[in-house]
C-alpha positions in Angstrom: 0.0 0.0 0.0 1.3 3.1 -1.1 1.7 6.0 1.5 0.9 9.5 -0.1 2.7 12.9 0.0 2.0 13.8 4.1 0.5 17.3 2.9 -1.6 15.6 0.3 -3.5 13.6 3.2 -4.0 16.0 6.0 -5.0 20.1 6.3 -4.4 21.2 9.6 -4.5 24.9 8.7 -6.7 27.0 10.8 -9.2 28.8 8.9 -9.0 32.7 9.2 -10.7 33.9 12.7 -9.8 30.2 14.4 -7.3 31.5 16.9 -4.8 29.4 19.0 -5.8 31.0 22.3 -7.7 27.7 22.4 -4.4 25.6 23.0 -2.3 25.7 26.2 0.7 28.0 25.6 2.7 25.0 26.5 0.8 22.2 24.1 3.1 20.7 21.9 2.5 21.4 17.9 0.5 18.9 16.0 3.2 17.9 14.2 5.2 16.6 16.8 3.8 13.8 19.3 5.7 11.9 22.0 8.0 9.3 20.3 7.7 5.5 22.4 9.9 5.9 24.6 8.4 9.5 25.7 5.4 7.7 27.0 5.8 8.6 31.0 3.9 11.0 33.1 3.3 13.7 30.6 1.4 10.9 28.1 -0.4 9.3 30.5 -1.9 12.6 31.2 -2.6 13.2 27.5 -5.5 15.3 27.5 -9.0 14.2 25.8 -8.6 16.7 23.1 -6.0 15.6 21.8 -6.3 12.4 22.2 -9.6 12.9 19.9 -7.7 15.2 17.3 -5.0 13.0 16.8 -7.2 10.2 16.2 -10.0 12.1 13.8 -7.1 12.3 11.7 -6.2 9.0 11.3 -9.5 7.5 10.9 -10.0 10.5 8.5 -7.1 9.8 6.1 -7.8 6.2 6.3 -11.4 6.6 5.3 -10.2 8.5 2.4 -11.7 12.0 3.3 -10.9 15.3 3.3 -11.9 17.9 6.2 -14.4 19.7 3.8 -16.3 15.5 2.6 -16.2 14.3 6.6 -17.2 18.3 7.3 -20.3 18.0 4.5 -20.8 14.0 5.9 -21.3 15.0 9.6 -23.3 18.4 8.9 -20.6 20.5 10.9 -18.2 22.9 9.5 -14.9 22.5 7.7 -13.8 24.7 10.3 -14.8 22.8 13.7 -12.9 19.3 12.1 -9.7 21.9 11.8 -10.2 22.8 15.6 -10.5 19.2 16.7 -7.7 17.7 14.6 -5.2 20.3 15.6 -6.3 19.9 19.8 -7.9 22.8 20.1 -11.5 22.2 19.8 -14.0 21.4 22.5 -16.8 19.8 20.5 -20.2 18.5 22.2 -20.8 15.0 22.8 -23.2 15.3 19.7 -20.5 16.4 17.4 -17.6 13.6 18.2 -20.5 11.2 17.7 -21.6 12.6 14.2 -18.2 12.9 13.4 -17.7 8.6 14.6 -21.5 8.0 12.1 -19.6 9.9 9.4 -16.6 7.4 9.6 -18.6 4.6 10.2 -17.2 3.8 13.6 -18.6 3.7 17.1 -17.8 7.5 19.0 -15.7 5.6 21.6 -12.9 4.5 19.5 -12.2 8.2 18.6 -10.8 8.7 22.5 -9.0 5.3 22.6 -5.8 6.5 24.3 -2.3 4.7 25.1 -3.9 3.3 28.0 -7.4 2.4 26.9 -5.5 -0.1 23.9 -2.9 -1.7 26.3 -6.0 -2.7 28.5 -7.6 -3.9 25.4 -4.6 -5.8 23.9 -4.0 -7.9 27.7 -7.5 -8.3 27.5 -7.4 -9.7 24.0 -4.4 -11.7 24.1 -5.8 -14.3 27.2 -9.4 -14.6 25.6 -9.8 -13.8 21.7 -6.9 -15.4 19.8 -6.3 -13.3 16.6 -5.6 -15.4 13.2 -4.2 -12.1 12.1 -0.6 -12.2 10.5 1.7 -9.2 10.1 4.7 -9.5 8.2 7.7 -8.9 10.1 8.9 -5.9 8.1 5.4 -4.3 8.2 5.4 -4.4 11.8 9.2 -3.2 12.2 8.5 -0.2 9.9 4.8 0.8 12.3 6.9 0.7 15.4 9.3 2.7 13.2 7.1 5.5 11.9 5.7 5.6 15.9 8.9 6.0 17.6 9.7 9.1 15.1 6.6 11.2 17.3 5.5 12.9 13.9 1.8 12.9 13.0 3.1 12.1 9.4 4.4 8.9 10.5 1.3 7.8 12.4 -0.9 8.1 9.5 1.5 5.9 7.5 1.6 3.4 11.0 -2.4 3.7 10.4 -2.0 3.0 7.0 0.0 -0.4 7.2 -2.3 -1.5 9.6 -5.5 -0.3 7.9 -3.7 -2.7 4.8 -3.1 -6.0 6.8 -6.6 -5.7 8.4 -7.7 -5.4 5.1 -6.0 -8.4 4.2 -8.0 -10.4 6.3 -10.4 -12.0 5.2 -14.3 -10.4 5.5 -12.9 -7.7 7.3 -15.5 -4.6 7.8 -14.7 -1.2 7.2 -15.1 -0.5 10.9 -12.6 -3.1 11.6 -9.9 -1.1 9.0 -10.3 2.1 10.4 -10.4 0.8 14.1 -7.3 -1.4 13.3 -5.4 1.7 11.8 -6.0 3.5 14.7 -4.5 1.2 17.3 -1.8 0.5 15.0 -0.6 4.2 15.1 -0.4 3.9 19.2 0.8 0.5 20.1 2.4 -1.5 16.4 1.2 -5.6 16.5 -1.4 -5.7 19.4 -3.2 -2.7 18.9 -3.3 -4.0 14.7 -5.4 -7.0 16.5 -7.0 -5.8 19.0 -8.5 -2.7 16.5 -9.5 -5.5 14.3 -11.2 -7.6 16.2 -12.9 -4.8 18.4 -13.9 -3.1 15.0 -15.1 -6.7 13.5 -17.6 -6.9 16.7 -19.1 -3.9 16.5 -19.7 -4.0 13.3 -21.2 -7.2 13.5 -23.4 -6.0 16.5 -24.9 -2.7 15.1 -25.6 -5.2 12.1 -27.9 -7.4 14.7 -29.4 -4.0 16.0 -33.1 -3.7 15.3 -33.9 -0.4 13.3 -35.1 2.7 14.9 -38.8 3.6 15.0 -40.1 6.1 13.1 
């Protein structure tokens, strides 16, 4: 799977009249994210913002969408998916869940943090054994483009992983994006885990009767 140009795949540019007084003075850019061996005290406390930015990103790219299509998809403007992606947002409950039926994903897996997908991947490990295989190479060059830090690396993490989920046989598109999402935070496990967590809830909303009228 080809990885495209990084400023081919992601705006980030603030519209005119979106100021930064949102941010903390002391946030780091959106550029640069802690590399793996950064993750201590100051990760841990990530804050849900960007937690959620970093993540609409990825599950943007890897749906194929630009900020204006996911804007148009979720009825919200181009400007409020700029806000969020870059931290700086602070959108309703109603919004991140638009945002999550726009991408075809459940609104939860758009605040899975470091924490939330090691839980996950002990969890998965001793009860749901994954048939998933990942190359050795793939899974050398994720942990490779993680430890760099740089949001242009974690969308091409996101993207090997959204390819070997894809590889798998009757894999949903819930299960890609969710799989390239823990693939850019923990390389191998979080590939799996994604998968399989994506899998299921695709295959339960499927089950779910319709809503009345």
């Amino acid at each position: 799977m080809s990885v495209e140009p990084f400023a081919s795949s992601i705006d980030t540019k603030l519209p005119v009249g979106v100021a930064a007084r949102h941010c903390p003075p002391a946030s780091r850019p959106a550029s640069q994210f802690p590399s793996r061996g950064e993750f201590s005290a100051e990760s841990s406390a990530e804050s849900s913002a960007s937690i959620l930015g970093k993540n609409l990103v990825v599950a943007r790219v890897v749906a194929g969408l630009t900020q204006q299509k996911l804007a148009n998809r979720a009825r919200v403007s181009r400007a409020t998916i700029a806000q969020i992606e870059t931290g700086c947002g602070d959108p309703r409950l109603s919004t991140v869940a638009e945002l999550a039926k726009a991408l075809n994903v459940s609104p939860v897996l758009l605040l899975l943090g470091l924490s939330e997908v090691q839980a996950l991947s002990a969890i998965h490990e001793g009860v749901i054994p994954s048939p998933m295989t990942i190359q050795p190479e793939k899974l050398q060059r994720m942990r490779d483009y993680v430890e760099s830090g740089l949001l242009k690396d974690r969308l091409r993490a996101a993207k090997l992983g959204a390819a070997v989920v894809r590889g798998t046989s009757g894999a949903s598109s819930c299960a890609v994006v969710t799989g390239a999402l823990c693939s850019a935070i923990i390389p191998g496990k979080g590939t799996r885990v994604g998968a399989t967590v994506g899998q299921l809830m695709s295959q339960s909303s499927q089950r779910l009767p319709p809503h009345p009228a």
